[in-house]
C-alpha positions as a Markdown table, in Angstrom:
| # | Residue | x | y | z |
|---|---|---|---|---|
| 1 | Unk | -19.0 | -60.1 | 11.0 |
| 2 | Unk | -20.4 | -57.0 | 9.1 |
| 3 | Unk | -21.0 | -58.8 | 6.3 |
| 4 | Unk | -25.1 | -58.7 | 5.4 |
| 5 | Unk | -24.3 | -62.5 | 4.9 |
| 6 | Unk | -24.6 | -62.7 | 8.4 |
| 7 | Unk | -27.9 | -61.0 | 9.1 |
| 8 | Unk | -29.9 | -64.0 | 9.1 |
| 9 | Unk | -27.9 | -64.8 | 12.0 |
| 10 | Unk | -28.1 | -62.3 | 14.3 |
| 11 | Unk | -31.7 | -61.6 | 13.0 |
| 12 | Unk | -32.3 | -65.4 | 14.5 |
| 13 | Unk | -30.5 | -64.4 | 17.2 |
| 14 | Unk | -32.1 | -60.7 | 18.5 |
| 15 | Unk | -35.6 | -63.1 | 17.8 |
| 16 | Unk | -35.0 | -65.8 | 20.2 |
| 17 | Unk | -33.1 | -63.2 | 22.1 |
| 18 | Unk | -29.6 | -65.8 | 22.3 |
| 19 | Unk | -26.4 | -63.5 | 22.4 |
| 20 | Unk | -23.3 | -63.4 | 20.5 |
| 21 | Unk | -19.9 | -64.1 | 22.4 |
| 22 | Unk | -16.2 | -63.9 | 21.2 |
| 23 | Unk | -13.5 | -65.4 | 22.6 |
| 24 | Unk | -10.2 | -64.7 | 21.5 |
| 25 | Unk | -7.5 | -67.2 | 20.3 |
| 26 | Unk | -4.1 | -67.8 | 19.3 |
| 27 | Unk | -2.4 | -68.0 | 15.9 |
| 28 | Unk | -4.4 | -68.2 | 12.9 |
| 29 | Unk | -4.1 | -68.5 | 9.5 |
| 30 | Unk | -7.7 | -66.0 | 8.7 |
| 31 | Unk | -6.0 | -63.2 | 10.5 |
| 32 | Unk | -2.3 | -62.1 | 11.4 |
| 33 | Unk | -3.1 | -60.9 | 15.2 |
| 34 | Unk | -0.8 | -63.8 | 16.2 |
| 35 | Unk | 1.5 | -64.9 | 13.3 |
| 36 | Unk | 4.9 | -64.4 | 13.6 |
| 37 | Unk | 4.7 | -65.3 | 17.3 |
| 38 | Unk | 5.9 | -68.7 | 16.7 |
| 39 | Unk | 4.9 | -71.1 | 19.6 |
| 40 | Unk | 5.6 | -68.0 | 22.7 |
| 41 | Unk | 2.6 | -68.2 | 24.4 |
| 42 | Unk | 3.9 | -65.4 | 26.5 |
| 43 | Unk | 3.8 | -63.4 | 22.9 |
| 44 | Unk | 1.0 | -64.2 | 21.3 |
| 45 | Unk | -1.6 | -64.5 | 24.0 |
| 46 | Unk | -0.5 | -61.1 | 25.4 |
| 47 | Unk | -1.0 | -59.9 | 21.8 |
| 48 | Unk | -3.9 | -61.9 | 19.7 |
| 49 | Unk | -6.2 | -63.0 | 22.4 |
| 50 | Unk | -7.5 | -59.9 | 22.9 |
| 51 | Unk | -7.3 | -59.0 | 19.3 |
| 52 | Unk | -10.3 | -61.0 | 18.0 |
| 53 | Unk | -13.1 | -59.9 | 20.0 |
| 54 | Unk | -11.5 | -55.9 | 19.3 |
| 55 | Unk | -11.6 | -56.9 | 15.6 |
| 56 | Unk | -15.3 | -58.4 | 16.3 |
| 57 | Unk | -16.6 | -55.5 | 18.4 |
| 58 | Unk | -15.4 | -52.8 | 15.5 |
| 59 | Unk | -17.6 | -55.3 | 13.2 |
| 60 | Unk | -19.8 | -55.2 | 14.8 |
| 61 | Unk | -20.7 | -51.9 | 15.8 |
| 62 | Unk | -18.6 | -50.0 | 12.6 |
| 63 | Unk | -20.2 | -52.3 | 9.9 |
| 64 | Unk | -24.0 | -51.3 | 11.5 |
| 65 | Unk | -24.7 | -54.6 | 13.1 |
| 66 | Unk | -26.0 | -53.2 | 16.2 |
| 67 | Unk | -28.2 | -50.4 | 13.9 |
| 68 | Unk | -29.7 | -53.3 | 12.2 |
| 69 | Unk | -30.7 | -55.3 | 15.2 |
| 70 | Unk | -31.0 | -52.9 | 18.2 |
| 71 | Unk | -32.2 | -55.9 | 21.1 |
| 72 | Unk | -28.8 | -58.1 | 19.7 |
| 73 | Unk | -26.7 | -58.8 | 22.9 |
| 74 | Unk | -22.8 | -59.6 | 22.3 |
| 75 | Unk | -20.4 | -60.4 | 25.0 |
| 76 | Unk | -16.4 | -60.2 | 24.4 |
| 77 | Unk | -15.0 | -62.6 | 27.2 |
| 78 | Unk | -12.0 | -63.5 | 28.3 |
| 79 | Unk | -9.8 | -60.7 | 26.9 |
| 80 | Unk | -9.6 | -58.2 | 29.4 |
| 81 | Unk | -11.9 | -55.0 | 29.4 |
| 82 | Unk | -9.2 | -52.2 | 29.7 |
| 83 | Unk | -8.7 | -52.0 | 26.1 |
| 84 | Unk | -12.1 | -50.5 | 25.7 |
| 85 | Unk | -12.5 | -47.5 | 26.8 |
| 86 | Unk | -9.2 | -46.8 | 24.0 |
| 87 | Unk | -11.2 | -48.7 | 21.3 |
| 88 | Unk | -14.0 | -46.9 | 21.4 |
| 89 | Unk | -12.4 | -43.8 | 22.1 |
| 90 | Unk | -11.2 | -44.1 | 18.6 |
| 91 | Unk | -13.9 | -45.5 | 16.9 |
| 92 | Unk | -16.5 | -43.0 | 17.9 |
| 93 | Unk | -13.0 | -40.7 | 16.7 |
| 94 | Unk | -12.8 | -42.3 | 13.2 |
| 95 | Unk | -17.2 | -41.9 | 12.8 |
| 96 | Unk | -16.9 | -38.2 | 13.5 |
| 97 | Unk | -14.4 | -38.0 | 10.7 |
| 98 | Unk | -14.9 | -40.4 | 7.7 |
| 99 | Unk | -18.8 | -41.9 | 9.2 |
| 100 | Unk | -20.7 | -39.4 | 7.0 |
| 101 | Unk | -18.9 | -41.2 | 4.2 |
| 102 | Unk | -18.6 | -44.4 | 5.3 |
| 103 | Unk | -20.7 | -45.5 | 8.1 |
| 104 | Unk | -23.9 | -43.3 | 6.8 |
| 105 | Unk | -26.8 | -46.2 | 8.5 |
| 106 | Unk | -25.3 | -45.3 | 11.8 |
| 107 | Unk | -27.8 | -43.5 | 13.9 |
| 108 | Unk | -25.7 | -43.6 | 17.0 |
| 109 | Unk | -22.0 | -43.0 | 18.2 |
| 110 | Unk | -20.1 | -46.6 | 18.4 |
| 111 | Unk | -19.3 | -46.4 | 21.9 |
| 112 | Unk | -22.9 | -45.8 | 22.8 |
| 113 | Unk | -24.3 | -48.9 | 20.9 |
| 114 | Unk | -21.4 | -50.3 | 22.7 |
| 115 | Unk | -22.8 | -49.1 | 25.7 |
| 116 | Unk | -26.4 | -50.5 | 24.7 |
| 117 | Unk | -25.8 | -54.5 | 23.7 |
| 118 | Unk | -22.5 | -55.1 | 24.6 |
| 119 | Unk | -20.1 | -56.9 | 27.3 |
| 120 | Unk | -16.9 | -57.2 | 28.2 |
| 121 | Unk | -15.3 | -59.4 | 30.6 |
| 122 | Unk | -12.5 | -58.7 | 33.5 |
| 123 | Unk | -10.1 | -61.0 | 34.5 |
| 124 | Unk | -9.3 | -61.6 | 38.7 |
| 125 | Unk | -6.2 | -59.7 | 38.5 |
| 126 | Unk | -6.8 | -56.5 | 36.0 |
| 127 | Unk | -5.9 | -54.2 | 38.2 |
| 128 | Unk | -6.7 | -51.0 | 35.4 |
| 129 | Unk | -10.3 | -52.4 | 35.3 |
| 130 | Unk | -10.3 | -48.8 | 37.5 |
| 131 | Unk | -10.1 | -47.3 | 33.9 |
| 132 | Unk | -13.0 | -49.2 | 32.6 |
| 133 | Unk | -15.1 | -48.2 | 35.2 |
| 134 | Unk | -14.0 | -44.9 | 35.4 |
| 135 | Unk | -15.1 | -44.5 | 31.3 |
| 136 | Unk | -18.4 | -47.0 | 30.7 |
| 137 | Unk | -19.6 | -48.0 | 34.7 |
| 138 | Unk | -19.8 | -51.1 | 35.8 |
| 139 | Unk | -23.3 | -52.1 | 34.0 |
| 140 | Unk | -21.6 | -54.1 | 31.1 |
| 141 | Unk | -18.5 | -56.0 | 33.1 |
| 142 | Unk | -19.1 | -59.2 | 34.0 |
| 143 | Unk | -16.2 | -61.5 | 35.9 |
| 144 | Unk | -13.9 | -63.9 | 34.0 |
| 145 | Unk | -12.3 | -66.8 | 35.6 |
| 146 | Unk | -11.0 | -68.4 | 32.5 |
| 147 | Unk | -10.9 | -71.6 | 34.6 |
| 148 | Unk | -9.1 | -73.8 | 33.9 |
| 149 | Unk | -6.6 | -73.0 | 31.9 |
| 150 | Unk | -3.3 | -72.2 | 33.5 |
| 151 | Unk | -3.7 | -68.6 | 33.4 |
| 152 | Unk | -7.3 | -69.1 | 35.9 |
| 153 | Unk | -5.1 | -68.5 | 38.7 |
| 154 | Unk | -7.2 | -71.0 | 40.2 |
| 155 | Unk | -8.2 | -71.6 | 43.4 |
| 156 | Unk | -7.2 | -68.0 | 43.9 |
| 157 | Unk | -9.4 | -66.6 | 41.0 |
| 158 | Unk | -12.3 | -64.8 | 43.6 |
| 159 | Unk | -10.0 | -64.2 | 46.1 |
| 160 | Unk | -7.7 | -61.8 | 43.4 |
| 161 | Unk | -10.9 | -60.2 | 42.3 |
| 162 | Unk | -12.4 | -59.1 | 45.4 |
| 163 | Unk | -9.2 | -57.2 | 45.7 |
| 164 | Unk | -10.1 | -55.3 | 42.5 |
| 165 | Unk | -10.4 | -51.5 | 42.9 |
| 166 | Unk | -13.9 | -51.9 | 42.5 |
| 167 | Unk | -16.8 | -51.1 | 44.9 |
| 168 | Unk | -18.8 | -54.0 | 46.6 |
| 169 | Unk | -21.9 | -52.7 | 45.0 |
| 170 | Unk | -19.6 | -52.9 | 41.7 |
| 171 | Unk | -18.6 | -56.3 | 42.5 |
| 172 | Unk | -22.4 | -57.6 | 43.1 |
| 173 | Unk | -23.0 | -56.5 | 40.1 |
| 174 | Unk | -20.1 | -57.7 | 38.3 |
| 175 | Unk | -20.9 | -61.3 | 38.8 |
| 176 | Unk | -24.5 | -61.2 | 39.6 |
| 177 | Unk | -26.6 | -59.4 | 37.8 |
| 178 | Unk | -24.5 | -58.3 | 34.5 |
| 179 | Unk | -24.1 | -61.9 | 33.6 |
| 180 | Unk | -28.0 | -62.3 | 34.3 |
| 181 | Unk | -28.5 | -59.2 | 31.8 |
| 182 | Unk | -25.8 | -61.1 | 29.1 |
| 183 | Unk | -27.7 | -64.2 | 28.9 |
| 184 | Unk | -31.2 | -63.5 | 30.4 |
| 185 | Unk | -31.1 | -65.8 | 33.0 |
| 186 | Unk | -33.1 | -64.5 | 35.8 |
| 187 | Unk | -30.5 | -64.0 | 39.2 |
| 188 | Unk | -32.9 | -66.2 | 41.5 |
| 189 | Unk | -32.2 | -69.5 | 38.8 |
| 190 | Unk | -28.4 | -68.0 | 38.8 |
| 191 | Unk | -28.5 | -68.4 | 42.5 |
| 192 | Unk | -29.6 | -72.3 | 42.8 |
């Protein structure tokens, strides 16, 4: 997604202000996050759906995407959010060591551009969204219901997530206003 192939793209994109979202997937043949896996769901969802938007976010911000177009938005949905604070943990590691070499155009550590145009989605029942919150805040999480596939929990989906170790305030954000900073949708239209 680094590639400068793409810039047109996201240059199109930060102009009419649209944002980027990942989803992840199962078993491909472009990466190997899944392979291997055969058809386990049980093994290759745990492992490759969250794989792909992790391999899009350090793209992203690694590859200078986010330096090149500061008002791009990107949302990584639907693959938990309590890998993050360990991601970028490491990549803001791994720019302290080999960025003056490598990642030279980047003007900012990778969890703070993180921090600036990105979003990450939690699911009704991560429970160690506590760590997430505890690292970033709770100004890039939006809620995930993943309806309706059969890991939704649906009809339960709202009920599981309001018992969340997250403040209410936390919570009215979560689903309210986050989502209307993702996709600039004012909350009053949201709320119709």
């Amino acid at each position: 997604w680094h590639d400068r192939h793409y810039d047109p793209l996201w240059r199109e994109c930060e102009r009419l202000g649209i944002p980027v979202v990942f989803h992840g997937g199962g078993p491909d043949f472009l990466t190997q996050f899944g392979l291997g896996f055969g058809v386990s769901v049980m093994m290759w969802q745990t492992f490759s759906h969250c794989l792909g938007p992790m391999a899009a976010l350090v793209s992203l911000v690694g590859g200078g995407v986010f330096d090149r177009f500061p008002r791009l938005r990107a949302g990584f949905l639907e693959a938990n959010c309590s890998w993050a604070p360990w991601l970028l943990h490491r990549l803001d590691e791994h720019q302290e060591w080999v960025g003056w070499y490598e990642a030279r155009d980047l003007t900012m550590k990778p969890s703070e551009y993180f921090m600036r145009q990105c979003f990450v989605s939690v699911d009704a029942d991560e429970e160690t969204v506590k760590h997430y919150v505890d690292w970033f805040g709770d100004s890039n999480l939006v809620f995930s219901t993943d309806f309706p596939h059969g890991d939704a929990m649906y009809p339960h989906a709202v009920e599981n997530f309001r018992k969340l170790p997250l403040t209410e305030a936390s919570q009215q954000k979560i689903v309210g206003e986050n989502w209307s900073n993702l996709y600039r949708i004012p909350l009053a239209r949201m709320r119709q």
